[in-house]
C-alpha positions in Angstrom: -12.6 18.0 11.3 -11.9 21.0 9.4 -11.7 19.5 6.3 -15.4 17.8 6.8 -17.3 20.9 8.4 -16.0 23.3 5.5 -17.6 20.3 3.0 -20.8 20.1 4.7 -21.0 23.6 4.7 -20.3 24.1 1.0 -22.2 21.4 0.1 -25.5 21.9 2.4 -25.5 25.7 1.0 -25.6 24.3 -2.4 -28.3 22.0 -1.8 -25.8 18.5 -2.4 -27.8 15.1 -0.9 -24.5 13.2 0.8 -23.7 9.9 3.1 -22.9 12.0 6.2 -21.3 9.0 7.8 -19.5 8.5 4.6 -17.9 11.7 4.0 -17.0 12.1 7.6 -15.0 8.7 7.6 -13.0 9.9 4.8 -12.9 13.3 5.8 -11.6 12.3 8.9 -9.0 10.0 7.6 -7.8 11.7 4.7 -4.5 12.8 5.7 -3.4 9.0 7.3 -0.7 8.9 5.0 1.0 11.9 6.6 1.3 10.1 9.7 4.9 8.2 9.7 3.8 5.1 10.6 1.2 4.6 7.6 3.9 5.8 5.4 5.4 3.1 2.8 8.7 3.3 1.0 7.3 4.5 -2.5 3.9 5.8 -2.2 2.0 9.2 -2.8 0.9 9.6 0.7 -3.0 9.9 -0.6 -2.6 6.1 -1.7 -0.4 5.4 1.8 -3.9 7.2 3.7 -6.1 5.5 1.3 -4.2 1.9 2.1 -4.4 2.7 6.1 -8.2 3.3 5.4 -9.1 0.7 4.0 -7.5 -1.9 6.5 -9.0 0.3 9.5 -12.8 0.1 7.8 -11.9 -3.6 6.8 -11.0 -4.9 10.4 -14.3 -3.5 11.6 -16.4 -5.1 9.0 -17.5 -2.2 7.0 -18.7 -3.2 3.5 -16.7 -3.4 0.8 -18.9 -0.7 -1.2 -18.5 2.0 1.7 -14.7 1.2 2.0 -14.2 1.8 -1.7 -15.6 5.1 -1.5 -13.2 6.4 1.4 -10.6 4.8 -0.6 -11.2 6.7 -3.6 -12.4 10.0 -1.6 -8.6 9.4 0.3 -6.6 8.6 -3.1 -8.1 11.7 -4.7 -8.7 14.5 -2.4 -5.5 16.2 -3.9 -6.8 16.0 -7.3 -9.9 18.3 -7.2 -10.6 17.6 -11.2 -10.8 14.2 -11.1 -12.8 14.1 -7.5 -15.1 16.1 -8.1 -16.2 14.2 -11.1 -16.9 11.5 -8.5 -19.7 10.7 -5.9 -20.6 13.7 -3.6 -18.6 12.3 -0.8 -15.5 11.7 -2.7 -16.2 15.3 -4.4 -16.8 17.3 -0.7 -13.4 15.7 0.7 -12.0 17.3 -2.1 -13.0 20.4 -1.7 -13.1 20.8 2.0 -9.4 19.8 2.4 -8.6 22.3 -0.2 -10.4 25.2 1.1 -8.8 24.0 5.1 -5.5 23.5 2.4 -5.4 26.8 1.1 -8.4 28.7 1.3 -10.3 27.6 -2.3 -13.8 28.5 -1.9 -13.3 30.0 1.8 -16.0 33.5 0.5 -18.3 30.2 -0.1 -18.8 30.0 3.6 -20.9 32.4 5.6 -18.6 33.9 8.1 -20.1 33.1 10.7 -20.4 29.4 10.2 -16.3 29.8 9.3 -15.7 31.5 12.9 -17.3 28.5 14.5 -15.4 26.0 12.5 -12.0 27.5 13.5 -12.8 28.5 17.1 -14.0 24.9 17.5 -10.8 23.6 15.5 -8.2 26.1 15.8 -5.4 26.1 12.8 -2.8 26.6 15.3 0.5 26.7 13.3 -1.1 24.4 10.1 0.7 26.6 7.7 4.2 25.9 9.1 3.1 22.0 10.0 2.0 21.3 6.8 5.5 22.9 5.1 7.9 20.7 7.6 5.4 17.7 6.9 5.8 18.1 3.1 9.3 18.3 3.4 9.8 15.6 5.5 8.4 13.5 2.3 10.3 14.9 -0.3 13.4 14.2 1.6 12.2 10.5 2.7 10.4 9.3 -0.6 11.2 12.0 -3.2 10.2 9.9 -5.8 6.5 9.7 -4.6 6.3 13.5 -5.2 6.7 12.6 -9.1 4.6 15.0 -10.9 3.1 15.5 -7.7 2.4 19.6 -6.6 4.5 18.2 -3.6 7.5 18.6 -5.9 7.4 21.9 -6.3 8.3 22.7 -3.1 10.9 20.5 -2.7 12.6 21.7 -5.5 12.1 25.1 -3.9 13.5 24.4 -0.4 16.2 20.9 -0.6 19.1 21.7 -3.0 19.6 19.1 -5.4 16.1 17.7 -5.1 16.4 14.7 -7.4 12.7 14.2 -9.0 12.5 15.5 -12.6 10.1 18.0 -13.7 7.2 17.2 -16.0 9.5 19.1 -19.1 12.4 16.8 -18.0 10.4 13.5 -18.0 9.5 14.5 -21.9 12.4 15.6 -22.9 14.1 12.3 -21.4 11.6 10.1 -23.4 14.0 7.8 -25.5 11.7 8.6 -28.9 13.0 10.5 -31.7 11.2 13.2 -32.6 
């Protein structure tokens, strides 16, 4: 809920026309993959959230057009370059996941809108939550943090943490130079 109000709001105060139903589907949604059982074996957990999505919006007949938007605004929210080069919707979960994420943006929102937004949805421990929950996927699919920002902090907090870095994965390219 965070996530969508802190959108709107940064979006409405720049004047952006969005599918409110739209971006509060996705909004809503967006961290499925998180949630162990909509986790798969191998993926990023943005493609496992996306996946879940799109079978919930499916099995309630939604159309194909509208579930391909929450899939993409899902399978990108992480990557703020790419998603907000997108449709408005895909673009504001984004952003409003990053700024609930880590604050991006936060001195966008008039304080007063951002006291009602957390009085009404209360962080309550998100900081540590969000640590044990990104651990708990490096340690159970490590290799779906692959050049993921995820890896970082595995490779900060689980000794031996077996996914290469970016400089690893080039220098281990079989191509003479």
């Amino acid at each position: 809920m965070r996530s969508y109000l802190f959108g709107c709001a940064l979006f409405d105060r720049r004047g952006v026309s969005y599918d409110r139903e739209l971006a509060f589907v996705a909004a809503v949604l967006h961290d499925l993959g998180l949630v162990e059982a909509y986790r798969t074996p191998a993926e990023r957990f943005e493609v496992d959230g996306a996946d879940a999505a799109r079978r919930f919006l499916v099995e309630r007949r939604v159309p194909a057009e509208r579930v391909d938007v929450v899939w993409d605004a899902i399978a990108l929210h992480t990557d703020t370059g790419i998603a907000t080069r997108k449709r408005p919707e895909i673009a504001m979960v984004s952003l409003g996941s990053g700024l609930d994420f880590s604050g991006n943006d936060l001195q966008q929102i008039p304080s007063g809108t951002r006291e009602e937004i957390l009085a009404a949805f209360p962080r309550k421990g998100f900081k540590q939550d969000a640590l044990s929950t990104i651990l708990s996927l490096c340690r159970t699919k490590p290799l779906s943090t692959l050049m993921h920002p995820f890896a970082e902090v595995g490779r900060r907090h689980i000794p031996d943490f077996p996914v290469p870095t970016v400089e690893d994965l080039l220098f281990g390219a079989p191509f003479a130079d």
